[in-house]
PDBQT receptor file of N, H, CA, C and O in Angstrom, charges set to zero:
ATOM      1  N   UNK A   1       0.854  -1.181   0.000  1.00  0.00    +0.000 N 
ATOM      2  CA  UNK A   1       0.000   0.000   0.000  1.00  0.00    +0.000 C 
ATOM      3  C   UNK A   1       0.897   1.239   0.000  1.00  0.00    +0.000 C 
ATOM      4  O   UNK A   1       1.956   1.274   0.627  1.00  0.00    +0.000 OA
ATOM      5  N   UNK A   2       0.597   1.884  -0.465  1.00  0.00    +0.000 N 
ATOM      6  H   UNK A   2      -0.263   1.855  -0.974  1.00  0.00    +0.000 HD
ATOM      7  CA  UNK A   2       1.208   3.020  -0.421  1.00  0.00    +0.000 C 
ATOM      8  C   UNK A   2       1.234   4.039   0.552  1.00  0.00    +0.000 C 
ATOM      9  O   UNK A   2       0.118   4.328   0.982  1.00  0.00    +0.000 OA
ATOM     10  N   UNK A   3       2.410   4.819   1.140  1.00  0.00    +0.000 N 
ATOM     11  H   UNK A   3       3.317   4.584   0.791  1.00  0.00    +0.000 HD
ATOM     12  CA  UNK A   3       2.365   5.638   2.510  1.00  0.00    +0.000 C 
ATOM     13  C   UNK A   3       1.547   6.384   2.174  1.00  0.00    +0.000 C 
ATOM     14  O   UNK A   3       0.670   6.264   3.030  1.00  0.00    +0.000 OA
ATOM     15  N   UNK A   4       1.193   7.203   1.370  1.00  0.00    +0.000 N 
ATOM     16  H   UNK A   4       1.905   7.300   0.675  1.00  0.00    +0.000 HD
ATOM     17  CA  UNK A   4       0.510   8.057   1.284  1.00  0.00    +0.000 C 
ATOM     18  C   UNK A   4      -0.971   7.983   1.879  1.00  0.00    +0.000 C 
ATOM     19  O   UNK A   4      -1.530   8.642   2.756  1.00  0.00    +0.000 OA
ATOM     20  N   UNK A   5      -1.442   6.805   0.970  1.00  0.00    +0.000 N 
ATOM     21  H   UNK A   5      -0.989   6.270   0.258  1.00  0.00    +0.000 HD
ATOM     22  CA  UNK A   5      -2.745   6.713   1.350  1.00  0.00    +0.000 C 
ATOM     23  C   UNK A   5      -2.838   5.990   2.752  1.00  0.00    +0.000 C 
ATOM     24  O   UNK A   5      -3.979   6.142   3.188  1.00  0.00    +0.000 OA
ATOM     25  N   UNK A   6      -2.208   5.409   3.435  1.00  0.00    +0.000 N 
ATOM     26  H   UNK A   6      -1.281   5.286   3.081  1.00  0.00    +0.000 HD
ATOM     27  CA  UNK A   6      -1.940   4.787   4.562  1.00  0.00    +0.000 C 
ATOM     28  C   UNK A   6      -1.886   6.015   5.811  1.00  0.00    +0.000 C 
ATOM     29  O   UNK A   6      -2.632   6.089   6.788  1.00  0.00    +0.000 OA
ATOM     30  N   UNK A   7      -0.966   6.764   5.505  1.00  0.00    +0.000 N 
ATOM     31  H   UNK A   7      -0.360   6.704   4.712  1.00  0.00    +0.000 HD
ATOM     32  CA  UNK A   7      -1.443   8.136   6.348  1.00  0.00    +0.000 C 
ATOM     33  C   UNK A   7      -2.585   8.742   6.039  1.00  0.00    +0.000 C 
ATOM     34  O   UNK A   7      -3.116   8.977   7.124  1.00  0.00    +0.000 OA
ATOM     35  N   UNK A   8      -3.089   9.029   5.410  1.00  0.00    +0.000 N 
ATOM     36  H   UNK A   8      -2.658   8.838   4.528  1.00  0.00    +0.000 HD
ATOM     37  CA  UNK A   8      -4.112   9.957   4.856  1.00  0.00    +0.000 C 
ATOM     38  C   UNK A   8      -5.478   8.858   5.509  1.00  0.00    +0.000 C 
ATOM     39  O   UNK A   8      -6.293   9.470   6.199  1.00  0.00    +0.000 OA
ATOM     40  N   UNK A   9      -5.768   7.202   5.312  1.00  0.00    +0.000 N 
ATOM     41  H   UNK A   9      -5.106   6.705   4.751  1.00  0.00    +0.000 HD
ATOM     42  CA  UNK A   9      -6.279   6.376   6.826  1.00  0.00    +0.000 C 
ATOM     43  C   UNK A   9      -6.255   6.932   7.567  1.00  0.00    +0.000 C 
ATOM     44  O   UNK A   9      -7.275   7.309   8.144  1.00  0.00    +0.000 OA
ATOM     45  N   UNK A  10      -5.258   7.201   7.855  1.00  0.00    +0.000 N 
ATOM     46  H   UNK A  10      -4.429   6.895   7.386  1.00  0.00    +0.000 HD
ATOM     47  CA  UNK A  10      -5.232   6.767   9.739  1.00  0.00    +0.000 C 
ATOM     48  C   UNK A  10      -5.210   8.430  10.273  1.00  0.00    +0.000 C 
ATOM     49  O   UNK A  10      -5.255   8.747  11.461  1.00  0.00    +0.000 OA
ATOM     50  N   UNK A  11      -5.134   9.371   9.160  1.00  0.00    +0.000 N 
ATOM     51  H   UNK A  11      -5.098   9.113   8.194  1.00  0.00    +0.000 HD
ATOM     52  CA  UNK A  11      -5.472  10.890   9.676  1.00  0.00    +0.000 C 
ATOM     53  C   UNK A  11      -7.103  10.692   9.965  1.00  0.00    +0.000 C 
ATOM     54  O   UNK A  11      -7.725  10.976  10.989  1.00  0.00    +0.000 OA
ATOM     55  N   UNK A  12      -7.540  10.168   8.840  1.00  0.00    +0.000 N 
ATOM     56  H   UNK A  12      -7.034   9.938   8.008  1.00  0.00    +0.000 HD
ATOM     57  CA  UNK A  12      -8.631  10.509   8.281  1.00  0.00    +0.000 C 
ATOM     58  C   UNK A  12      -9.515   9.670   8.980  1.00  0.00    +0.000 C 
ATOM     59  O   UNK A  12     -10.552  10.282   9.236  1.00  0.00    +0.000 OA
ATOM     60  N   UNK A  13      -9.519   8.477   9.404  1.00  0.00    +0.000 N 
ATOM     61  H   UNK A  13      -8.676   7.980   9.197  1.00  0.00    +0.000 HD
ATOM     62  CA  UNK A  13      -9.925   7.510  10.812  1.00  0.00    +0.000 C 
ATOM     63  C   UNK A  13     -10.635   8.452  12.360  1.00  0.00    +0.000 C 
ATOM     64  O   UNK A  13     -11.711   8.227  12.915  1.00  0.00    +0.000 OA
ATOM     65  N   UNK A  14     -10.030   9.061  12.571  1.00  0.00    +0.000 N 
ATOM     66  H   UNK A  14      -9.157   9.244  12.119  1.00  0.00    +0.000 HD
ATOM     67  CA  UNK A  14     -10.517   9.930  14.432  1.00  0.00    +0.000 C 
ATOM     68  C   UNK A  14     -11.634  10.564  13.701  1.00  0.00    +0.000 C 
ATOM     69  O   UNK A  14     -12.730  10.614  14.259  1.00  0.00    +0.000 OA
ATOM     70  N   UNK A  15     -11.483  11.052  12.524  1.00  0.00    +0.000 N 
ATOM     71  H   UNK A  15     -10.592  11.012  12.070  1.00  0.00    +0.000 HD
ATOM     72  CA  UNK A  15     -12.537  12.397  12.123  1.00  0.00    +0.000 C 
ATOM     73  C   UNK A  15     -14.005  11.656  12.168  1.00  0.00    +0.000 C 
ATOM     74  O   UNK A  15     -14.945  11.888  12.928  1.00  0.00    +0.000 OA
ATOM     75  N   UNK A  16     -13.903  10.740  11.165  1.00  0.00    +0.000 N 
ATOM     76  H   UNK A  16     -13.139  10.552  10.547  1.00  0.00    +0.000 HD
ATOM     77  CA  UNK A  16     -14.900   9.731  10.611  1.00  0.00    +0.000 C 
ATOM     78  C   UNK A  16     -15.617   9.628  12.402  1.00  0.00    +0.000 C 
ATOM     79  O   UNK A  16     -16.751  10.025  12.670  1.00  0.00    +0.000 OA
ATOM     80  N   UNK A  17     -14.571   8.963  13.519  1.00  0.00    +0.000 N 
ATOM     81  H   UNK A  17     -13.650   8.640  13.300  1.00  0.00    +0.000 HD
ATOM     82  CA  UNK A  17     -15.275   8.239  14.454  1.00  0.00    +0.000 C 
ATOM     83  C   UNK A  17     -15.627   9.690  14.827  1.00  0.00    +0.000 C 
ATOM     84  O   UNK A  17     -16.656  10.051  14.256  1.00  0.00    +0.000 OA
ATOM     85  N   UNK A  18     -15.175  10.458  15.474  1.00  0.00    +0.000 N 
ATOM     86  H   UNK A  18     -14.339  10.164  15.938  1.00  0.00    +0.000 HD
ATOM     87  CA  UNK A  18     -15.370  11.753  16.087  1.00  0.00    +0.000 C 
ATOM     88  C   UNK A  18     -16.872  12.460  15.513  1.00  0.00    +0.000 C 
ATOM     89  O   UNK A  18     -17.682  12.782  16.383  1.00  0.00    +0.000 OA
ATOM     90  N   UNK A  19     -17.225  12.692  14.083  1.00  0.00    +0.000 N 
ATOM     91  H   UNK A  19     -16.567  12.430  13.377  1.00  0.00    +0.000 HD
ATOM     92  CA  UNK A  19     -17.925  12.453  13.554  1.00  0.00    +0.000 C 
ATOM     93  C   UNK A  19     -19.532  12.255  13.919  1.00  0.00    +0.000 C 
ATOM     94  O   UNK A  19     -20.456  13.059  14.043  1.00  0.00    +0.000 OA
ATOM     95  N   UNK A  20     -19.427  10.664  14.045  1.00  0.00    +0.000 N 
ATOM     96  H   UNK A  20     -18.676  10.010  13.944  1.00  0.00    +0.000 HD
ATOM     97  CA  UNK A  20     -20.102   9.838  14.248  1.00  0.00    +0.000 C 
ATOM     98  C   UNK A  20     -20.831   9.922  15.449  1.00  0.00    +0.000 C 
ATOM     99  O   UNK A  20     -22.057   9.822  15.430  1.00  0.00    +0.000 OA
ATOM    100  N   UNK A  21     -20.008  10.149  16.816  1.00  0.00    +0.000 N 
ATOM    101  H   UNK A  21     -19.011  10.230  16.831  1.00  0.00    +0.000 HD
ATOM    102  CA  UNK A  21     -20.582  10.244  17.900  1.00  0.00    +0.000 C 
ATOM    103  C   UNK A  21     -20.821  11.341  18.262  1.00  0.00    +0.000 C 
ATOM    104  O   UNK A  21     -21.206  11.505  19.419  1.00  0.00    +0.000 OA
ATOM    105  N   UNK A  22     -20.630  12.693  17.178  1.00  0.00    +0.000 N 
ATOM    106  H   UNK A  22     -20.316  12.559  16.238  1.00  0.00    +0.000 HD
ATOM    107  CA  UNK A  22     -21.011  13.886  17.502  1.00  0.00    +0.000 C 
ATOM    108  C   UNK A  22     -22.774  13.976  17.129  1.00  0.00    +0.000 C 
ATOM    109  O   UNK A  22     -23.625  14.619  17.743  1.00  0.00    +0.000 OA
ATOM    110  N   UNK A  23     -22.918  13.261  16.143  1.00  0.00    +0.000 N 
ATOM    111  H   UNK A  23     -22.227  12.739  15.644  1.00  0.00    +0.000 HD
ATOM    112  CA  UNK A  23     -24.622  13.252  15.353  1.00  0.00    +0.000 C 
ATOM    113  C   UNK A  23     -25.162  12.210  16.432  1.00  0.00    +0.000 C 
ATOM    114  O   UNK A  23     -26.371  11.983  16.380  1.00  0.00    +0.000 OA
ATOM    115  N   UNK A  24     -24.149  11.318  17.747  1.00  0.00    +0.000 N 
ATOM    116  H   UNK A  24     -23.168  11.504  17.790  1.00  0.00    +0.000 HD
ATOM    117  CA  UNK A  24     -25.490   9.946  18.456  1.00  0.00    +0.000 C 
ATOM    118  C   UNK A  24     -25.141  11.266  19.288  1.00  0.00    +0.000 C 
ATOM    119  O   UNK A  24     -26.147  11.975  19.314  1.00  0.00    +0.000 OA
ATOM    120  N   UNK A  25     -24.353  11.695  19.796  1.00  0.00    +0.000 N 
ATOM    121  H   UNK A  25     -23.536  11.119  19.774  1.00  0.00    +0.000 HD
ATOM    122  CA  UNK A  25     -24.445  12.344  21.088  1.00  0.00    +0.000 C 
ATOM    123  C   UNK A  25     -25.349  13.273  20.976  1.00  0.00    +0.000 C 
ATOM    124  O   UNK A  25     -26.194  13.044  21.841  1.00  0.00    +0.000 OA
ATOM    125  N   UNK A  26     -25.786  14.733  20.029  1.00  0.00    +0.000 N 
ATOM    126  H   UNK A  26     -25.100  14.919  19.326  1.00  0.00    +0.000 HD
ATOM    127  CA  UNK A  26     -26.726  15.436  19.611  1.00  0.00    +0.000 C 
ATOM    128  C   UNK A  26     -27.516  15.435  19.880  1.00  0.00    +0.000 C 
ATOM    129  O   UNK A  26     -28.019  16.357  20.523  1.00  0.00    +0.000 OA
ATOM    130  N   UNK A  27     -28.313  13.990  19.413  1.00  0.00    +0.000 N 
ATOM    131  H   UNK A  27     -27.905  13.241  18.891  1.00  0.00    +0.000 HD
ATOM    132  CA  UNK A  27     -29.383  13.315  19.130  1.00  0.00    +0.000 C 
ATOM    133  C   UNK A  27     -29.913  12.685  20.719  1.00  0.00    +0.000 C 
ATOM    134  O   UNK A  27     -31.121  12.679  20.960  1.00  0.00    +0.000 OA
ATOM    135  N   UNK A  28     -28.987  12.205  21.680  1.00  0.00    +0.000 N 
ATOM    136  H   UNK A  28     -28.006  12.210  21.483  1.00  0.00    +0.000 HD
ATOM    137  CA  UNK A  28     -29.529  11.761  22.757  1.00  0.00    +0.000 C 
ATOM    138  C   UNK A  28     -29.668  13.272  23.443  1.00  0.00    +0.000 C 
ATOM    139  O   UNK A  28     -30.720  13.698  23.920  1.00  0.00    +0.000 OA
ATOM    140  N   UNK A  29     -28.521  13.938  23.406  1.00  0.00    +0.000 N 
ATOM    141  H   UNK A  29     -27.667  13.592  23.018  1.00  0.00    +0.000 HD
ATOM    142  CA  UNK A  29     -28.960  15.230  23.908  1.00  0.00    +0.000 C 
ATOM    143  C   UNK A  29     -30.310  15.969  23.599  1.00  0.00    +0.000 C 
ATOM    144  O   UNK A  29     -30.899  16.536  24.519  1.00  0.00    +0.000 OA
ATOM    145  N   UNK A  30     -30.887  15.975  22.123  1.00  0.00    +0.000 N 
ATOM    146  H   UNK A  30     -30.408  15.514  21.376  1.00  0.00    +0.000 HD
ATOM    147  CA  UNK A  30     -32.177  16.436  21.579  1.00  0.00    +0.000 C 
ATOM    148  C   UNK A  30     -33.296  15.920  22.418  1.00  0.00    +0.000 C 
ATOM    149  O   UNK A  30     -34.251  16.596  22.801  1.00  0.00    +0.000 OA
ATOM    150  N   UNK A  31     -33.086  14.646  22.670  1.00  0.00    +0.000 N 
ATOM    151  H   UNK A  31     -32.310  14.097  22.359  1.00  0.00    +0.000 HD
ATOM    152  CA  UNK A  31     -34.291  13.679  23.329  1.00  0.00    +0.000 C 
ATOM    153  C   UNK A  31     -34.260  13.769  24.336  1.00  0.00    +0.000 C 
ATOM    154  O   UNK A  31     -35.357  13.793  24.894  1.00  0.00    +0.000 OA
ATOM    155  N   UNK A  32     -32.953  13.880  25.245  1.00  0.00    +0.000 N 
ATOM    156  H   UNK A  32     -32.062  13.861  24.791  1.00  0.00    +0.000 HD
ATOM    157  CA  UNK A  32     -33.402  13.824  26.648  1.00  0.00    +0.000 C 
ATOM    158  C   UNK A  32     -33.817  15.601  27.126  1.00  0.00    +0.000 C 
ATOM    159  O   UNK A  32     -34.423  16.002  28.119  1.00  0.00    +0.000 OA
ATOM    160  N   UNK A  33     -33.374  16.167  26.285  1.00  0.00    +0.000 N 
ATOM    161  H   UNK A  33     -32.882  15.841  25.478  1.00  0.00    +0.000 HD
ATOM    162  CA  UNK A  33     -34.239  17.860  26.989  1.00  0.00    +0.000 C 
ATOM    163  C   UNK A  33     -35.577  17.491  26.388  1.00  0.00    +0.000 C 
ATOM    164  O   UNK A  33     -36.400  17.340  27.290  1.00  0.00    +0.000 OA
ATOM    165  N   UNK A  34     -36.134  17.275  25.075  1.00  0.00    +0.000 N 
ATOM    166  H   UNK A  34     -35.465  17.398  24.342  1.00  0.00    +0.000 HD
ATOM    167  CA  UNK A  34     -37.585  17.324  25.181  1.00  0.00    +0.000 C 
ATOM    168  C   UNK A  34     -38.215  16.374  26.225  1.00  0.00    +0.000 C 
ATOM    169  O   UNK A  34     -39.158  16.769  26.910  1.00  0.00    +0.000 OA
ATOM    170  N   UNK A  35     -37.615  14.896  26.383  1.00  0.00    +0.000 N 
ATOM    171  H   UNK A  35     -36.849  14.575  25.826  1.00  0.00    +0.000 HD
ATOM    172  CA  UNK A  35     -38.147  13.898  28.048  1.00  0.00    +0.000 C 
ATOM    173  C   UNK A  35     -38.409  14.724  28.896  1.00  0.00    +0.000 C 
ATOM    174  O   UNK A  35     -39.360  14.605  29.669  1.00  0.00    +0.000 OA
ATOM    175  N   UNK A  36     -37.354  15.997  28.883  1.00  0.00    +0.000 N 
ATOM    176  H   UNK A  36     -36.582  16.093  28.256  1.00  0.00    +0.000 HD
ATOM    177  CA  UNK A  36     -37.284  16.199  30.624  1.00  0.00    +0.000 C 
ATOM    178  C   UNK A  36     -38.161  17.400  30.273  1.00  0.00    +0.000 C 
ATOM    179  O   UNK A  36     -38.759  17.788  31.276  1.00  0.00    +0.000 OA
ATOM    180  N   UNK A  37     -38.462  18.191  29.066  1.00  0.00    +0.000 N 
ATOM    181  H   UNK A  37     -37.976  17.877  28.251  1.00  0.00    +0.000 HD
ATOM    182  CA  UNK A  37     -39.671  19.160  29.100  1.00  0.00    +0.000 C 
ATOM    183  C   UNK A  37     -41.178  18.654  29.145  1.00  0.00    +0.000 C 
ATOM    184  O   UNK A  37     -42.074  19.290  29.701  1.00  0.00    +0.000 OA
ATOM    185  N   UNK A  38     -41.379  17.268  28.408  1.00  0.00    +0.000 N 
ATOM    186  H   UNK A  38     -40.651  16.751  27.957  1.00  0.00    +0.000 HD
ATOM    187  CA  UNK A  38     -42.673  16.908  28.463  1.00  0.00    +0.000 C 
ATOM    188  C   UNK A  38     -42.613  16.017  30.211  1.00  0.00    +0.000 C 
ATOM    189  O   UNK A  38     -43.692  15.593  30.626  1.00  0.00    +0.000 OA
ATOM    190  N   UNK A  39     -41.645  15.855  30.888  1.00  0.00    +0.000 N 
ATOM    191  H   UNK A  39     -40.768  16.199  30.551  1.00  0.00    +0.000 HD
ATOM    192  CA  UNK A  39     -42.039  15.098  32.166  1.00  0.00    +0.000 C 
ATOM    193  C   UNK A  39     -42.112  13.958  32.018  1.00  0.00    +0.000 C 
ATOM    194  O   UNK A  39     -42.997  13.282  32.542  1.00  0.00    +0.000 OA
ATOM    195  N   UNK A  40     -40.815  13.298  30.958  1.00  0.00    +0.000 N 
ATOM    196  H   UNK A  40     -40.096  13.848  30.532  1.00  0.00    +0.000 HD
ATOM    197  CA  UNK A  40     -40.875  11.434  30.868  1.00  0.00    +0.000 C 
ATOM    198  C   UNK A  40     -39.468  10.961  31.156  1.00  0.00    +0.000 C 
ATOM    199  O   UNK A  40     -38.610  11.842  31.116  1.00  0.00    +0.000 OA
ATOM    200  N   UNK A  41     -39.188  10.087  31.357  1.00  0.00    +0.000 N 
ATOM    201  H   UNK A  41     -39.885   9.371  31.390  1.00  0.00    +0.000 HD
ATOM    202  CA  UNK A  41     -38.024   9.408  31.421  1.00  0.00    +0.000 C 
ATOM    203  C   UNK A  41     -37.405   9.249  30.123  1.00  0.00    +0.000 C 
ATOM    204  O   UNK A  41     -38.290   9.574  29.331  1.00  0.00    +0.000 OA
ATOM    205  N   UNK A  42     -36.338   8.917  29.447  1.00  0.00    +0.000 N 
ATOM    206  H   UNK A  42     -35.618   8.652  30.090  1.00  0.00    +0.000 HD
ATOM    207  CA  UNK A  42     -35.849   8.094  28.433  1.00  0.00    +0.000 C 
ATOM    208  C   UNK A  42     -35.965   7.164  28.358  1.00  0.00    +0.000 C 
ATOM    209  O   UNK A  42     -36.375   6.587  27.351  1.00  0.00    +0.000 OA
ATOM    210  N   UNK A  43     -35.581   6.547  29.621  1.00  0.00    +0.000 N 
ATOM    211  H   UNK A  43     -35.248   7.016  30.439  1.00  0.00    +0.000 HD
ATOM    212  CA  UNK A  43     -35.621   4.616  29.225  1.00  0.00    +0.000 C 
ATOM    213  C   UNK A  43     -36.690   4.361  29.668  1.00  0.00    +0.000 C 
ATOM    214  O   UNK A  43     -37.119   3.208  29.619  1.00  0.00    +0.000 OA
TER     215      UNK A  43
């Protein structure tokens, strides 16, 4: 494989995950303020 693209992986790897748990984290954040405005639990 070539270094190039082998670095340009493994730069490009944290973003992807980082990413990812920025749109679940959001999203539980979105839900649990409307739970706690309508007066429900999450789980």
């Amino acid at each position: 494989m070539d270094p190039l693209l082998l670095t340009a992986y493994v730069l490009v790897w944290p973003v992807v995950v980082i990413g990812t748990l920025a749109v679940i984290i959001r999203a539980f954040v979105k839900d649990a303020r409307q739970a706690k405005r309508e007066g429900r639990r999450i789980i």
